[in-house]
Each structure stands twice: as structure tokens, then as C-alpha cells.
C-alpha positions in Angstrom: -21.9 3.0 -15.1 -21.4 6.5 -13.9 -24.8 6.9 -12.8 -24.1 3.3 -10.6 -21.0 4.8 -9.1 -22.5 8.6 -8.3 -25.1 6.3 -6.3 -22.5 3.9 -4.4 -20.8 7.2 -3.6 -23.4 8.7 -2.5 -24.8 6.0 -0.3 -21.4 5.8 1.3 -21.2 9.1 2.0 -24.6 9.0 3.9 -24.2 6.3 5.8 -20.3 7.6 6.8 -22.7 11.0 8.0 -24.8 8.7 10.4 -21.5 7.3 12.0 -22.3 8.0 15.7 -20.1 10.8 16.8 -17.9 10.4 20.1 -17.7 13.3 22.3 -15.6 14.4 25.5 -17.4 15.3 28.1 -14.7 17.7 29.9 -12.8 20.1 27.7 -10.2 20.1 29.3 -9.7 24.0 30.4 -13.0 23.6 32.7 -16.3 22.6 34.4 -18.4 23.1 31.7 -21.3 20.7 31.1 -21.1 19.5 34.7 -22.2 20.6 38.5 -20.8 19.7 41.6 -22.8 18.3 44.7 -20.5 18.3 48.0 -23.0 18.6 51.1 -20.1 20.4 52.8 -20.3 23.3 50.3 -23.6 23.9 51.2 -22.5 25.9 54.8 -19.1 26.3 54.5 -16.3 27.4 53.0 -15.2 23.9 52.1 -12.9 23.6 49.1 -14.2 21.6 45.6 -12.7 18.7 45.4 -13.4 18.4 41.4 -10.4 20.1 39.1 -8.7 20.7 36.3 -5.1 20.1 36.1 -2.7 19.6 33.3 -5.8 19.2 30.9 -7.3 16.2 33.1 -10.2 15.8 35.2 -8.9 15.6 38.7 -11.1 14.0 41.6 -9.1 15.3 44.9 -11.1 12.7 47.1 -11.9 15.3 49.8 -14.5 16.6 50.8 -16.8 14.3 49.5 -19.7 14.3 46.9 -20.0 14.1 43.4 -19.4 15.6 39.8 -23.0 15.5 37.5 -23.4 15.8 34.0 -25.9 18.6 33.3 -27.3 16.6 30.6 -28.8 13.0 30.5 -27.9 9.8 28.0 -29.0 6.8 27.5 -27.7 4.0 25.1 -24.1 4.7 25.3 -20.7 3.3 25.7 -18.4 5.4 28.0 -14.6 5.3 27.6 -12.7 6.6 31.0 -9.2 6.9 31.3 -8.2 7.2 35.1 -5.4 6.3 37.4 -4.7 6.5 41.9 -2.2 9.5 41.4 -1.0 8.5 45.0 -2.4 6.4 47.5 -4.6 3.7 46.3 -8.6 4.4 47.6 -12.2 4.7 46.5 -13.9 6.4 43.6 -16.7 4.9 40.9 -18.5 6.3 38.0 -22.3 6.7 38.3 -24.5 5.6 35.5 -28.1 6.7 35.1 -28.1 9.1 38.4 -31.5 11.0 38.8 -32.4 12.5 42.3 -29.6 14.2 44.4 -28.8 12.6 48.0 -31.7 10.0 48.0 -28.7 7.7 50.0 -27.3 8.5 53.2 -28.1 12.2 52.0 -24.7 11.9 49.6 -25.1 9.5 46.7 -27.7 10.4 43.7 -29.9 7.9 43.0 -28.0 6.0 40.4 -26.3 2.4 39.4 -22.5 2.7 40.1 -18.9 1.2 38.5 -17.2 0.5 41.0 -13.8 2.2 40.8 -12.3 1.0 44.3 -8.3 -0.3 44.2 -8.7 -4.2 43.9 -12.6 -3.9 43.3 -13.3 -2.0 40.7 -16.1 -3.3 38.3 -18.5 -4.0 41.0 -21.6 -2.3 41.0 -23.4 -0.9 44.0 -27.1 -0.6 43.9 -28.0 3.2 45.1 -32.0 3.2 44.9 -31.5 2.0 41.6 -31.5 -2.0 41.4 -30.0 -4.4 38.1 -30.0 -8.3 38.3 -26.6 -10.5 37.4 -25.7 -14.2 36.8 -25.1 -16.4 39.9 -26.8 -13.0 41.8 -26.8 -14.9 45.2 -23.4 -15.7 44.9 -22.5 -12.3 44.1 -24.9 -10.4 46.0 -25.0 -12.4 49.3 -28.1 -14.2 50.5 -31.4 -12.6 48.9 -33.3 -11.9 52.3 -30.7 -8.9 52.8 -30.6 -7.4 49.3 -31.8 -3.9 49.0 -31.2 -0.7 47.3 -31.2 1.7 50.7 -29.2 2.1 53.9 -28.3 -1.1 55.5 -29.0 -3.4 52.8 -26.7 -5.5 50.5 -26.1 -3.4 47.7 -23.0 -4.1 46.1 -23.0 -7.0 43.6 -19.3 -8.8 42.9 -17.5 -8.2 39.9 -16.2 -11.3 37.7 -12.5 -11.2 37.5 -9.6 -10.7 39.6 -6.8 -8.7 38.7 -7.7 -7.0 35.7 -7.0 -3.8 37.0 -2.9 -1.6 36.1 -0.4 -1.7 38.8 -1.0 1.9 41.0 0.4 4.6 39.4 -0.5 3.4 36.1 -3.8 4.0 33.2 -6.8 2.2 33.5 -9.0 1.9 30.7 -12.7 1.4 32.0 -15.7 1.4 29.4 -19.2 1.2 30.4 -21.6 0.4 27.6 -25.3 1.1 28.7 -28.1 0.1 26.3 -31.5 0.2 27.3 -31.4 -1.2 30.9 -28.2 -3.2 30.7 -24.8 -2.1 31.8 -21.9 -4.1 30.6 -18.6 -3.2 31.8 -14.6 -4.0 30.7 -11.7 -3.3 32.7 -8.1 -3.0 30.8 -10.0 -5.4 28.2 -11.3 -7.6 30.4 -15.4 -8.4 30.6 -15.5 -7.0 34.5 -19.4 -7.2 35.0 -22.1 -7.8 33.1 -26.3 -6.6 34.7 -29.3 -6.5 33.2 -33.3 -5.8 34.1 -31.9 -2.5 35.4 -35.2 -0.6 37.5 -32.9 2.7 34.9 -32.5 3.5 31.6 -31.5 6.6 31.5 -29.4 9.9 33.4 -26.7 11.7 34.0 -23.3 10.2 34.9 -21.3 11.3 38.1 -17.8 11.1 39.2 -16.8 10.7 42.9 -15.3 12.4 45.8 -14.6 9.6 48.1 -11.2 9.9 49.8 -8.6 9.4 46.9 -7.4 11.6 44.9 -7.9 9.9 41.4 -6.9 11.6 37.7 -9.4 11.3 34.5 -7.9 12.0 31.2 -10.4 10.4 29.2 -14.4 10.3 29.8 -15.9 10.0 26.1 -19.1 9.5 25.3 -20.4 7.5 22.3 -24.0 6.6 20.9 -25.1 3.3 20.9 -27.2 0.5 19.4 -26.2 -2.6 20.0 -23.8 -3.5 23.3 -20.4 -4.9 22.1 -19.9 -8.8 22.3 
């Protein structure tokens, strides 16, 4: 009997070792694990727009460009915490970027999460391309999709108002897994794409005219997308 219960506690003890292990990928005190990409920086003295205040991640909206994780992932649900900390305006998360500036010599190569007031959960297609129920629908008429300049790249998310009055927390998780991106927005299913032309990269956080606040971005191995 006590040989049956050293094994039980044994097994339990392995298997509670293999419990995939969540991580933050800001530390709160600074930049570490990321670089910045802000074309104006290149030749000026322009300032960077990416922060840390009051232990959050701080997007200042101005000049624009992006935030990249030095490292890569792939199979993994991301939990961001973010909020408008004045006027409403435009930011997304970036899943599987690769190549800097491959769009309008700005945007990484990349899927992204829509973050927009009133449209966030959309996903824009930036020389990366993933396939979605009812795509015409969504998408606009299939003769004028594309993943480049000029072409229809954003794709429509499901629901309306799922996202916190302005001023307040939203919780956004993105769960990739292979090449599908499923995405919930304050607990509601917000998109869903699959067939991505992706599977893996690093994730970046935009500049685009709005100052926005993170004070969560955790990252957690995955094996299975949630239901």
C-alpha cells in the first residue's frame, strides 16, 4: 500500500512539473527582451514612443512603429491587459511578425489583433494571410483581397460591443496553435482564422497614434486551443 501511494505521489508530482509555465514578457522596470522599430529613429532625434511607467508597458502612439519580442513562439495563448489612457485611437498586437517593414516600409510582416476603439478583434493581413468563416462577408469581395498595399486586408471581427467603456481594462487573449489564431475579447469569442500562410514569430506592439497602457502581456505554452 505504501509502495502504491509513493508511486501516485510521485506521478503527481511529475506531471504537476510538466504544467506549462506562464511568463511576462515585460518586467516591469524595462525593455528587456524586446527592440523597438520607429523609422523616425533612424535619422533623427525622434523620441521612443514605447515606456515604462508605473510598472506598465506604455505605448505613447507617436512617432509610429512597433515594439518586437527578441525571441520567437509558437503554440501559445497570450493574455494582454490594456486600456485608451485618454483619447480613444488605434493600436493591435502583432502575432507571428518575421521581416521588418515588408508593408508600407512600417509594419513587420505579421497577422495582427486588431486593437482599434470599436474594432478591436479584427485581424489585418500584413504579408501574412489566414482564412475565416463567411470570409467574403467579412473580407469584402475576393477579387480585392490581398496581403500588400492597396488590397483588402483586414478581415471583420464577430461581435459588437465586447469591448470596456474608455478608460477602463480590457482583457484580450490570443491563443495561436499551429496556424490558427483564435481570439477573445472581455470573454467574448472576437475572431476565430485558420490555414494561416504563419506559424510562428515574434509578437509586436504598436505605435499608431494613441497613447494606450499594457499591464499584462503573459505568455503561456500551448497544446490544444481553448473551446
Amino acid at each position: 500500500m505504501k509502495k502504491l501511494i509513493l508511486v501516485f505521489s510521485v506521478l503527481f508530482v511529475t506531471l504537476w512539473s510538466c504544467k506549462p509555465t506562464a511568463k511576462s514578457l515585460f518586467n516591469g522596470k524595462d525593455l528587456s527582451g524586446w527592440h523597438i522599430d520607429v523609422p523616425a529613429m533612424d535619422s533623427t532625434d525622434a523620441r521612443n514612443p514605447f515606456i515604462i511607467r508605473d510598472g506598465m508597458l506604455v505605448s505613447l502612439g507617436t512617432p509610429a512603429g512597433h515594439i518586437i519580442t527578441d525571441a520567437s513562439y509558437e503554440d501559445f495563448r497570450l493574455d494582454v491587459e490594456y486600456r485608451f489612457a485618454g483619447e480613444p485611437g488605434n493600436c493591435g498586437v502583432l502575432v507571428f511578425a518575421s521581416t521588418p517593414r515588408s508593408l508600407y516600409k512600417m509594419f513587420p510582416k505579421s497577422i495582427e489583433v486588431q486593437m482599434m476603439h470599436e474594432n478591436a478583434g479584427d485581424f489585418w493581413c500584413i504579408v501574412e494571410d489566414i482564412k475565416v468563416i463567411n470570409m467574403e462577408s467579412r473580407r469584402g469581395p475576393r477579387e480585392e483581397w490581398g496581403i500588400t498595399e492597396g488590397k483588402k486586408r483586414r478581415i471583420l471581427n464577430l461581435t459588437d460591443g465586447s469591448e470596456s467603456p474608455l478608460g477602463e481594462w480590457n482583457h484580450m487573449v490570443i491563443e495561436c496553435l499551429e496556424n490558427e489564431i483564435k481570439v477573445w475579447l472581455n470573454g467574448d469569442l472576437v475572431n476565430y482564422g485558420f490555414d494561416a500562410t504563419a506559424r510562428t514569430g515574434q509578437i509586436a506592439l504598436q505605435a499608431e497614434g494613441s497613447e494606450v497602457e499594457f499591464r499584462k502581456i503573459l505568455l503561456t505554452p500551448i497544446d490544444e486551443l481553448t473551446e
